[in-house]
N, C-alpha and C positions, 0 to 999 in steps of 0.2 A: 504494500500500500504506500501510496503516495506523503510523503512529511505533512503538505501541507493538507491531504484530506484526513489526516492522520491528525492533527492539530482541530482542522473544522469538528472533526466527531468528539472528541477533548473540549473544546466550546459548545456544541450542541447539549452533549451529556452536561454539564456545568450550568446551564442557563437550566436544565429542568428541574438539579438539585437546589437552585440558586431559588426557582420559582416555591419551590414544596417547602424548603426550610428557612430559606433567606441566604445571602451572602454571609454572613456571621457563622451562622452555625456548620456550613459546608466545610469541612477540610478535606485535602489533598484526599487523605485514606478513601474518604466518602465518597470520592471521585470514583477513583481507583479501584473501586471496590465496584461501582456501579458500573463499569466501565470492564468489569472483569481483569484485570493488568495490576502490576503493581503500581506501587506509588510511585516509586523511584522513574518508573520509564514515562509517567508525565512529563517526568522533567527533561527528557531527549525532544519535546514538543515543546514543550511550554516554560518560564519562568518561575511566574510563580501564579495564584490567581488569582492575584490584583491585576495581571497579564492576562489572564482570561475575563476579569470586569470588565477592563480597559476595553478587552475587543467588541462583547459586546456592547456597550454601552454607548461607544463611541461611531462605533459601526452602525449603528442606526439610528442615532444623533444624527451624522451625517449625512444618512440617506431621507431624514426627515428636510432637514436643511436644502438640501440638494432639489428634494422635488417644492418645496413649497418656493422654493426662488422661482424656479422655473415656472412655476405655477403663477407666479407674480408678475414675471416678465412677461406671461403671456397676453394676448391682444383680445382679453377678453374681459367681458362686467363683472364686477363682484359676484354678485350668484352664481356666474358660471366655474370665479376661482374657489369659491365656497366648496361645488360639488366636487370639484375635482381634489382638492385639501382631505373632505371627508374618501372619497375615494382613495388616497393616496395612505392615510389612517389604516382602512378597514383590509387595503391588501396589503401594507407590512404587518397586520394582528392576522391575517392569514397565514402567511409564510413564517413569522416566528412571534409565533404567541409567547413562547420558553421568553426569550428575550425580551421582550416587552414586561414582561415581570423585575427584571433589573432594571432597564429602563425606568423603571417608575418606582420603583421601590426602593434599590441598591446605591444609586448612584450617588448617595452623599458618602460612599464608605471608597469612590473613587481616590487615588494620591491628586496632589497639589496641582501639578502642570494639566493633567486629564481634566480631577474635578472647573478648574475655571477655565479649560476648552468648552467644555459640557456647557455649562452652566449659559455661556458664554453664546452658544450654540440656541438654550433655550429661550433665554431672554431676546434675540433675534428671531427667534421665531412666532416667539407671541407680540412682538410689535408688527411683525408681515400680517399676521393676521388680524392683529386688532386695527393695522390700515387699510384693510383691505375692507374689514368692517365699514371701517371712518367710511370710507367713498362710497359705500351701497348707501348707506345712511345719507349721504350729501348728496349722492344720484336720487334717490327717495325709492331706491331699489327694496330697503329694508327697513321696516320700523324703526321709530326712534323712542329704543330701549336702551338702557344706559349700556353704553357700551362693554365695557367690566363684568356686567351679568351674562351678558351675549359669550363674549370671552372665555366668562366662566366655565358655565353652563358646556358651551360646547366643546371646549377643547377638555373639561372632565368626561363629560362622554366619552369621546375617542380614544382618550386615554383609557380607560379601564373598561373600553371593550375586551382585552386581551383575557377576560376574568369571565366576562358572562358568555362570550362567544363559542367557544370551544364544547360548553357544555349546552348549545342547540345543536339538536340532530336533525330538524327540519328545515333550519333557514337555508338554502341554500345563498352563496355569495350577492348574487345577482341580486335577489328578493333583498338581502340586506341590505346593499347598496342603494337600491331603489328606495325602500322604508326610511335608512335611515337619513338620507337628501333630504328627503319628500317630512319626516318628523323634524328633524334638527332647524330645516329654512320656514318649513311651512307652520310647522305648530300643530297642534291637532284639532283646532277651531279657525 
């Protein structure tokens, strides 16, 4: 097997023991053991796993950054970068729900340079969206709700899809997407 899919499967196992017990309580052994290997030969992969937080945490920090820019730069109204922010949400809690549980949980137990990447990363991306807010609101695209609760409200949602999603066996994607556009923008009255 390949070092570096060798390392992903070492990060993937990590994010689900990270989701079940927390980053605290996980040691190396815990890994290891879940992982069937010893401990010792994580470390021919890995450093340590604050090496394994860093990845993912940072790793999809990242990829959140990455599309809601893109998302911002594009040539279109706020409600349409809204759908697409929640879309962009709902398929990284598909792909790795594991992770989104550090994401959201773990990452104040990140080191120094990482955590004020992170941080750094978030607070950029709650002004994209709280601007992109501002401008539906001055186009008169969206109600004028304080903006902070809109904020709130929704990017708690997204966030902690990761938590209630996994355990519906009927929604399929699509249906969610659709729903949750169609509840988050429209409201249910």
């Amino acid at each position: 097997m390949k070092p570096e899919n060798r390392k992903q499967e070492i990060i993937n196992a990590a994010a689900v023991l990270f989701k079940e017990k927390g980053y605290s309580a996980v040691t190396m052994r815990d890994l290891a053991s879940a992982m069937g290997i010893k401990a010792a030969s994580l470390y021919n992969h890995i450093q340590s796993k604050q090496e394994i937080l860093s990845n993912i945490i940072i790793s999809l920090a990242e990829e959140f950054s990455t599309g809601i820019n893109s998302i911002n730069n594009s040539e279109t109204n706020a409600i349409q970068k809204l759908e697409k922010i929640i879309e962009l949400h709902i398929d990284v809690t598909l792909r790795n729900a594991d992770g989104l549980a550090s994401l959201n949980n773990d990452w104040m137990h990140l080191e120094e340079n990482n955590l004020l990447y992170y941080e750094k990363m978030r607070r950029e991306y709650e002004d994209i969206f709280r601007a992109i807010v501002k401008k539906g609101i001055r186009a008169g695209d969206i109600k004028t709700y304080d903006v902070e609760i809109i904020v709130f409200s929704t990017l708690s949602t997204l966030r902690t899809l990761y938590l209630w999603y996994p355990k519906q066996k009927k929604i399929n994607p699509e249906l969610l997407k659709h729903d949750m556009i169609s509840v988050l923008l429209k409201g249910l009255v």
